[in-house]
N, C-alpha and C positions, 0 to 999 in steps of 0.2 A: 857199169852195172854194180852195185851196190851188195851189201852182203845179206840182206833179206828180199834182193829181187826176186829170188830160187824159192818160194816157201816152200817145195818139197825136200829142198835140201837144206834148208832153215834148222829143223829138226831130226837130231841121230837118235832113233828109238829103239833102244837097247831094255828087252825083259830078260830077266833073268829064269824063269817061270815062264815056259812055251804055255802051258794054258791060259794063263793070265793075257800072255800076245794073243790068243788066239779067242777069247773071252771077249777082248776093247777089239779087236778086229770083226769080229760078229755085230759087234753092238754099233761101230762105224758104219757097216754095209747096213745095217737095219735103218740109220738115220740119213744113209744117202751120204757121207762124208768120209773124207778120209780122216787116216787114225789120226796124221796131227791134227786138222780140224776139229774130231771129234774130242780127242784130249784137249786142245786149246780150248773150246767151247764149254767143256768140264770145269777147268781151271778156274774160266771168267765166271763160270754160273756159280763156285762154290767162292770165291773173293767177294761175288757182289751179293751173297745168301751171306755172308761175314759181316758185312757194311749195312747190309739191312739189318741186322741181329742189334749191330753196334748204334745206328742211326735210332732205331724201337727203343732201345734203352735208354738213351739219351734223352729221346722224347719222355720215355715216362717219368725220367727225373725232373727233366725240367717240369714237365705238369706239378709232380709233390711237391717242387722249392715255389712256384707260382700258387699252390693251394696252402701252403706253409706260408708265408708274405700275408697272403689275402684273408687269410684266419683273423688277424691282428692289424687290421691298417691304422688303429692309432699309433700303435707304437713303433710305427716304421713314419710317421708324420703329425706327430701330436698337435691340437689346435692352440692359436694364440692363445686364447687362456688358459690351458693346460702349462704351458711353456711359461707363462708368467705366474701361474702359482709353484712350479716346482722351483723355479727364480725368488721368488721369496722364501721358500722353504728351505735353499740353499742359505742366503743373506742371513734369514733367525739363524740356521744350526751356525753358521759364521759368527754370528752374535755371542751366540749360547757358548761358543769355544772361547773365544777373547774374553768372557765373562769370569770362565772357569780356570783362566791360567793367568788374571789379575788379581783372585783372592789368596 
């Protein structure tokens, strides 16, 4: 037998605040579950309300950086002849320098 066979003895729930126990023990019987289930079930709802908060966010950055890209798709993929004019542009200012440190 393993040491979470027991799930009622899985969990030592210890309040320090009797109304507080007696509070999550109302709100248990009102959902048909015991208290660790019902704080278990609490835990998982507010980690995966975390994860969705975090995973939204995520998503709407990644939207901005894909509308940010998409603004400007030449200059994330310039075309051939773009590419060979700033290629000569470079070659002249190369020129224009070798020009300027043989006088």
């Amino acid at each position: 037998m393993g040491a979470m066979s027991d799930a009622k003895t899985a969990m030592n729930l210890r309040f320090p605040d009797p109304a507080q126990r007696a509070a999550i023990a109302a709100a248990a019987k009102q959902e048909g579950l015991s208290m660790q289930e019902y704080i278990l079930t609490a835990a998982y709802d507010r980690a995966t309300a975390v994860e969705r908060t975090f995973l939204d966010g995520f998503q709407a950055s990644m939207t901005r950086s894909g509308a940010a890209f998409a603004a400007e798709p030449s200059s994330l993929d310039p075309s051939a002849e773009r590419r060979a004019a700033e290629q000569d542009a470079l070659r002249e200012l190369g020129k224009r320098q070798e020009r300027g440190h043989a006088a």
